[in-house]
C-alpha positions as CSV (number, residue, x, y, z in Angstrom):
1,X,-33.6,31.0,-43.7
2,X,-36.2,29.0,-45.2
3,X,-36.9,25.4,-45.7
4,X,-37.3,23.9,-49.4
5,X,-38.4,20.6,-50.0
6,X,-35.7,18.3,-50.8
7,X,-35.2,17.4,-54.4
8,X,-32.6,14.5,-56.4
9,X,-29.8,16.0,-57.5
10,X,-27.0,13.7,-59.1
11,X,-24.2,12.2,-57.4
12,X,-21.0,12.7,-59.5
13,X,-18.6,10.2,-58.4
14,X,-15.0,10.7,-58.5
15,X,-15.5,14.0,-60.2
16,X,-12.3,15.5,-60.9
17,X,-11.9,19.2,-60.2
18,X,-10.7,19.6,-64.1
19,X,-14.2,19.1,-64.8
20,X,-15.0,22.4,-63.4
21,X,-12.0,24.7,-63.5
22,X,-11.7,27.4,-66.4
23,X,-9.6,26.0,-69.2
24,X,-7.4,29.1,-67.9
25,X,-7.5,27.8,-64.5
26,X,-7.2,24.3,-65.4
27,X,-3.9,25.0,-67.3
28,X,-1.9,26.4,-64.9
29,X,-3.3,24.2,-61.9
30,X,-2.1,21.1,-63.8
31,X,1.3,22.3,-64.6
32,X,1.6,23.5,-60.8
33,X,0.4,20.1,-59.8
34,X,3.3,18.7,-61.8
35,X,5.8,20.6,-59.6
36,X,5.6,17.3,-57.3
37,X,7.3,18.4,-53.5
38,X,7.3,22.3,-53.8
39,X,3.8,22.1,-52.7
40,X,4.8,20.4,-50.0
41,X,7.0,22.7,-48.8
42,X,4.2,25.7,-49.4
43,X,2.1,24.1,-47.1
44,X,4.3,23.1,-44.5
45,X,6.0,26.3,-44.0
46,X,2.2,27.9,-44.0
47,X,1.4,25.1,-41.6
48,X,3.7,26.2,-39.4
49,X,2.5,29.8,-38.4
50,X,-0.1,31.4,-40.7
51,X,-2.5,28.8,-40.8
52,X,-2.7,28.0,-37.9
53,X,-3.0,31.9,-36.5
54,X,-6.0,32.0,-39.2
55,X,-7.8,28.9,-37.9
56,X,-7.0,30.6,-34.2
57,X,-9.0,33.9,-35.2
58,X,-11.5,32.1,-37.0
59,X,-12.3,29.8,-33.9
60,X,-12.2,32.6,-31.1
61,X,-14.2,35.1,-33.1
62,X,-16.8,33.2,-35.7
63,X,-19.2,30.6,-35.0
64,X,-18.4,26.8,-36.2
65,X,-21.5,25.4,-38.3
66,X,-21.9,21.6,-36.8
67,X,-25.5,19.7,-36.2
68,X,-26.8,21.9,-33.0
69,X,-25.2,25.8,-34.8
70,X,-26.5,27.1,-38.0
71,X,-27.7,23.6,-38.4
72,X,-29.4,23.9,-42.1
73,X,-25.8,25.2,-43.1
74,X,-24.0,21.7,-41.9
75,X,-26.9,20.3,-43.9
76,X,-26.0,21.8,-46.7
77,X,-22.3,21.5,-46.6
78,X,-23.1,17.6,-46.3
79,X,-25.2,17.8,-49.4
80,X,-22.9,19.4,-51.8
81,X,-19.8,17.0,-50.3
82,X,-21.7,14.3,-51.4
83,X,-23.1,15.4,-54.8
84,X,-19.6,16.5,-55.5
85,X,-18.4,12.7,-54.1
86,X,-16.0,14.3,-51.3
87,X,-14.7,12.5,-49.0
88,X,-13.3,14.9,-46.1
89,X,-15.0,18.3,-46.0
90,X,-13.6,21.4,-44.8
91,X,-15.0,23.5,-41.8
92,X,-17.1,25.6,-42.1
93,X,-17.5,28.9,-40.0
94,X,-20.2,32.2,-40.2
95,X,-18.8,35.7,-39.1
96,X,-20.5,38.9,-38.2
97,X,-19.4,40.5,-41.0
98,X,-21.8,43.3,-43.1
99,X,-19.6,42.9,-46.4
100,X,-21.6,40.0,-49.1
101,X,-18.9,38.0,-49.1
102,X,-17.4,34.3,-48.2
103,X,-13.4,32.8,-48.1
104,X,-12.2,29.8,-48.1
105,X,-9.0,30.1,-46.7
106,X,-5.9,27.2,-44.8
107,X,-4.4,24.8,-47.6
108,X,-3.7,21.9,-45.3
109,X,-6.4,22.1,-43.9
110,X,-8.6,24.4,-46.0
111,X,-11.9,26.4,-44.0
112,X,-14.8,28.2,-45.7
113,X,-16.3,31.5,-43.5
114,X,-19.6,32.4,-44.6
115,X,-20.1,36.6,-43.7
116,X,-23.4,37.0,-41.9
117,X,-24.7,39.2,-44.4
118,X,-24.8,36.3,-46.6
119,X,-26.3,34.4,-44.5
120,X,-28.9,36.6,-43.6
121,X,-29.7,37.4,-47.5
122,X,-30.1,34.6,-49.3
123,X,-32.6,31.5,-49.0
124,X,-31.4,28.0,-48.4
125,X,-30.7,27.1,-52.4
126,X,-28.5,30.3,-53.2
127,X,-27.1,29.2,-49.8
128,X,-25.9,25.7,-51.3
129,X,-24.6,27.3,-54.5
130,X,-22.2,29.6,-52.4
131,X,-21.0,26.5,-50.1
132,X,-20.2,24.6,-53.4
133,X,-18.5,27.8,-54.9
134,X,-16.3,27.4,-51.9
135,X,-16.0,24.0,-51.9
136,X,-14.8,23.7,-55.6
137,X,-11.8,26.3,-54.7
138,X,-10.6,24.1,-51.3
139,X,-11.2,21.0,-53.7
140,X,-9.3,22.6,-56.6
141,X,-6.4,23.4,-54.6
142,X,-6.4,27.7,-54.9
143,X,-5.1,28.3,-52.1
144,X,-2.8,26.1,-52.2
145,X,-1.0,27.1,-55.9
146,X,-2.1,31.1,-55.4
147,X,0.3,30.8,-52.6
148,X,3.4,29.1,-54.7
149,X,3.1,31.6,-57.0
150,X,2.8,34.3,-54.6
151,X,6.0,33.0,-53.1
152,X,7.2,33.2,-56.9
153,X,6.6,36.8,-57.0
154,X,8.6,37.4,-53.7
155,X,11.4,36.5,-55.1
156,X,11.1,38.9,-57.8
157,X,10.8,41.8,-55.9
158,X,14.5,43.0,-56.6
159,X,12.8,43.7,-60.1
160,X,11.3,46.9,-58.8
161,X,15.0,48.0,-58.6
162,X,16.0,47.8,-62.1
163,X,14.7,50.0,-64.3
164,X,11.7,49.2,-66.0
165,X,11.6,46.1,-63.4
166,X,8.6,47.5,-61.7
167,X,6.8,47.0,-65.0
168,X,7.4,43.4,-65.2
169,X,6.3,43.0,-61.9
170,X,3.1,44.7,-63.0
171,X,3.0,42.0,-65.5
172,X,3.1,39.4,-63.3
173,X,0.9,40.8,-60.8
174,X,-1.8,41.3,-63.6
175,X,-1.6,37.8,-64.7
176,X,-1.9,36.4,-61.6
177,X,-5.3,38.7,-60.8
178,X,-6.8,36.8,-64.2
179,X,-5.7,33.8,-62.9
180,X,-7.7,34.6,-59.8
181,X,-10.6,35.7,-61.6
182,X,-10.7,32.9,-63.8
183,X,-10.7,30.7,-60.7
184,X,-13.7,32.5,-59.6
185,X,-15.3,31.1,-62.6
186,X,-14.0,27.7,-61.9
187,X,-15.6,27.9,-58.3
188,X,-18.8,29.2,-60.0
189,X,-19.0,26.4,-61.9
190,X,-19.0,24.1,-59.2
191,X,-21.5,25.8,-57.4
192,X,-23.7,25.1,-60.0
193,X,-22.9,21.7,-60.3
194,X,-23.6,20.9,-56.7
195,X,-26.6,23.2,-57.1
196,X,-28.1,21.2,-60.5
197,X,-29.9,24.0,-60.8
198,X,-28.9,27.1,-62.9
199,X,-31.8,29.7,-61.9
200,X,-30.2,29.6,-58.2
201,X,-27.3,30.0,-59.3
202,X,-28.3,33.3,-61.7
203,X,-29.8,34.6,-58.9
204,X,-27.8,34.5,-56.6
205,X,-25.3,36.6,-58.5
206,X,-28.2,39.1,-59.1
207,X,-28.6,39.6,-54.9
208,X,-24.6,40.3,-54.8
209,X,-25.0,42.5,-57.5
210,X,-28.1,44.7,-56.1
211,X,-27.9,44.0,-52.5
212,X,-30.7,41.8,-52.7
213,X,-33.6,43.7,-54.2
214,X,-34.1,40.4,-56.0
215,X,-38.0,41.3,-56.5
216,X,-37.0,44.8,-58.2
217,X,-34.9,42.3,-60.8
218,X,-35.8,41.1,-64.1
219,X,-33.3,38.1,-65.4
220,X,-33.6,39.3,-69.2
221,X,-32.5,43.0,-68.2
222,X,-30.2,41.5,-66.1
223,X,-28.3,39.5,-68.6
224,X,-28.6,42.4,-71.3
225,X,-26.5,44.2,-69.5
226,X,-24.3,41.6,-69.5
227,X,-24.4,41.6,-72.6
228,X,-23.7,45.2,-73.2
229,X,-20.8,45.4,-70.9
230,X,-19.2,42.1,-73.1
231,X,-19.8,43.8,-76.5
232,X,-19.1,47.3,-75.6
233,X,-17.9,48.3,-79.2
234,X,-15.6,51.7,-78.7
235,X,-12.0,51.1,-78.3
236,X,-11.8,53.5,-75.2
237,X,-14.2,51.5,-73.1
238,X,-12.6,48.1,-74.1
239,X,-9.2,49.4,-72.9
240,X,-11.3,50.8,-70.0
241,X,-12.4,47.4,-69.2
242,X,-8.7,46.4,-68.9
243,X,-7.4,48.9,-66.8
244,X,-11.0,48.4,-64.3
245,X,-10.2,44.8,-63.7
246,X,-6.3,44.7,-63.6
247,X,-6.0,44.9,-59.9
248,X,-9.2,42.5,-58.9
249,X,-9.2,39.1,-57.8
250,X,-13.1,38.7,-58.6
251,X,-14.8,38.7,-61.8
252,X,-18.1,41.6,-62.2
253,X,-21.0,40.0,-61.0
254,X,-22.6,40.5,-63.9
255,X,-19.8,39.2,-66.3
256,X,-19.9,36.4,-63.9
257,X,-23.5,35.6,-64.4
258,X,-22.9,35.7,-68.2
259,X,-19.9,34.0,-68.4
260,X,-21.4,31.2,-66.1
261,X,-24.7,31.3,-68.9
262,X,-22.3,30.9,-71.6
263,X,-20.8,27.6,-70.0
264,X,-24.5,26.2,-69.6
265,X,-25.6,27.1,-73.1
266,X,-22.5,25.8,-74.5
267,X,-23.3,22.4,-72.8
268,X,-20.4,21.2,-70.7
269,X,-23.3,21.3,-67.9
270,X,-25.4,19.1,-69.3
271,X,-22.4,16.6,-70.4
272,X,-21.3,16.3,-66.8
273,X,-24.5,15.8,-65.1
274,X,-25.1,13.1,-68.1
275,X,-21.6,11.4,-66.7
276,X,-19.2,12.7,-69.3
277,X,-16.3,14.3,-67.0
278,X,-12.9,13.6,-66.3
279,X,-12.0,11.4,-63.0
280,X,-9.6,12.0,-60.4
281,X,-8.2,9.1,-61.2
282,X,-6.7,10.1,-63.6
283,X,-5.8,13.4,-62.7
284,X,-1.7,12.3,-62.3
285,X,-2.0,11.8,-66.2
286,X,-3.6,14.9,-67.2
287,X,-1.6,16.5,-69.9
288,X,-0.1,20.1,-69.8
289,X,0.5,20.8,-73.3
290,X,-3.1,19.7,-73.6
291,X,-4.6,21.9,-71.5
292,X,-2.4,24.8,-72.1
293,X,-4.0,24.5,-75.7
294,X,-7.7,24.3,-74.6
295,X,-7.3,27.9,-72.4
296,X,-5.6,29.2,-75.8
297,X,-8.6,28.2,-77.3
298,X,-10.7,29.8,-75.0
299,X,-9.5,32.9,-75.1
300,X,-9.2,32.8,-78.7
301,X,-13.3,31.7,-78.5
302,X,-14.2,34.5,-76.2
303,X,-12.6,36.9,-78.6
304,X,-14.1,35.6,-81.7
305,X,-17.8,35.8,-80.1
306,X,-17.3,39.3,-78.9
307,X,-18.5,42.5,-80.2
308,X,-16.0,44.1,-78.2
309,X,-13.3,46.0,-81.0
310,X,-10.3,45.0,-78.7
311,X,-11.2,41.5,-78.4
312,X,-11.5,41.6,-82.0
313,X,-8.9,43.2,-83.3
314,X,-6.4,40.6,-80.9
315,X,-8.8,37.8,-82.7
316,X,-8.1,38.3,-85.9
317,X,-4.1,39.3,-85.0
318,X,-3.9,36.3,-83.7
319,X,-5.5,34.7,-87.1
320,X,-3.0,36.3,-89.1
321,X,-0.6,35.5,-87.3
322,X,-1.6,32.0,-87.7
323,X,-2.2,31.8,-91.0
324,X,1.4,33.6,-91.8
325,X,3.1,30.9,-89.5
326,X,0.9,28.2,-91.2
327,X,2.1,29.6,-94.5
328,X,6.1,29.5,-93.4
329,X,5.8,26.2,-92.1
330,X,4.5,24.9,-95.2
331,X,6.7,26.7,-97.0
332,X,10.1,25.7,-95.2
333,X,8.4,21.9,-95.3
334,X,7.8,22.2,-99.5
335,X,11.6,23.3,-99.5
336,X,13.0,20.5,-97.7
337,X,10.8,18.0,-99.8
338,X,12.1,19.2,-102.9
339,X,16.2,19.3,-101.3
């Protein structure tokens, strides 16, 4: 693992997690949020017996990261906490695991395990961006809400019995894998902000997606093919696309890449480095209605800038139906002005 020299990065104080999630993300974590005690209760009965069997396993069979093991990980864990102004971070563990991968799992208590794989592939920057990644989901509560929900969708297992019930439960299952996905974006996004540095963060989804052949890369083929995949213009492969991603948690690494682009070009990045970001403050008075219109709009966004024929054809559905609503109501509201 190798040593870079240090360089400033800036400190975001009292960042609010909203200043990173996915509108999509965003929306449904502040209405959960809003659902004062039951979150409570989630973590309590977790607390109880799964947690703490998870932190058991994790503790007999990984190594804990502290000054004196994996030291240059515990340095960089202290790094991020403080660029992203936290006050209590979680623990953090590596496993011997061959699989590219990292977790952060425990809501009370949340823990991030690093596999060893990782570890041994990346360099110390990429490092950083995937203990921020991990950070922003213990800091934005995932495990937390994933798990209400999930207790939601228990109780709607006696669908499966009536007919057609199983497809429902589809449903819901489906739309909580996009939620998922679009948290994975969220925790991206905070990598990067911890990072300040969007080249690390590019690469490092370039190493998950090769297997780290990072010198047999180039960044403008890589994002082409982003590109393709996103504006894939035959209705087969844009159904294809659906069907692909309907039962995973995680984004493509490529698509992530992109998507992650796309939030830097579009300048929220630059905004929040520059101090324009919501507070935690004022997190308790964070409006649902007002972000459950801001993921609308970003799905209707990522429609309307997409070469893919599904995308657009739900677009500009959605922009008739619009306009034909936006002609009724003015219709109905002419008719009551001349009554």
């Amino acid at each position: 693992m190798g040593t870079e020299p240090a360089r400033s990065r800036v400190t975001l104080s009292s960042i609010s997690s909203r200043a990173w999630e996915h509108p999509a993300d965003r929306g449904a974590l502040v209405a959960l949020r809003r659902l004062k005690g039951f979150d409570t209760v989630v973590k309590a009965m977790s607390g109880l017996v799964n947690e703490r069997a998870v932190r058991l396993v994790v503790l007999g069979s990984a190594v804990r990261v502290d000054e004196r093991q994996f030291a240059t990980l515990h340095r960089l864990l202290g790094d991020v906490g403080r660029v992203l102004d936290v006050a209590e971070l979680p623990e953090l563990y590596v496993t011997a695991d061959p699989t590219l991968n990292a977790v952060t799992i425990g809501m009370n208590k949340p823990i991030i395990v690093l596999n060893s794989a990782l570890v041994d592939l990346l360099d110390e920057e990429e490092l950083r961006f995937v203990v921020a990644h991990e950070l922003g989901h213990a800091l934005s509560g995932h495990a937390v809400y994933r798990t209400i929900l999930m207790r939601l969708l228990q109780l709607t297992t006696s669908m499966a019995s009536i007919p057609f019930g199983g497809l429902g439960l589809r449903a819901i299952v489906a739309a909580l894998n996009e939620w998922a996905r679009k948290a994975e974006l969220s925790a991206d996004r905070a990598g990067l902000l911890a990072t300040q540095d969007p080249a690390t963060a590019f690469r490092v989804h370039m190493q998950l997606a090769s297997g780290g052949h990072l010198e047999d890369l180039d960044t403008t083929s890589f994002f082409a093919q982003g590109q393709e995949y996103a504006d894939s213009g035959d209705l087969r492969d844009s159904v294809l696309k659906l069907l692909l991603v309907e039962n995973r948690t995680h984004p493509f690494a490529v698509v992530r890449a992109s998507e992650l682009r796309r939030w830097v070009d579009g300048g929220d990045y630059t905004r929040i480095l520059e101090g324009e970001y919501p507070r935690r403050e004022d997190d308790a008075t964070a409006s649902v209605s007002d972000e459950a219109k801001a993921a609308a709009a970003s799905y209707s966004e990522a429609f309307a800038s997409s070469q893919d024929l599904l995308g657009k054809v739900l677009h500009e559905t959605a922009g008739v139906v619009g306009s034909v609503k936006g002609w009724f109501d003015e219709t109905v509201r002419r008719r009551r002005d001349e009554e």
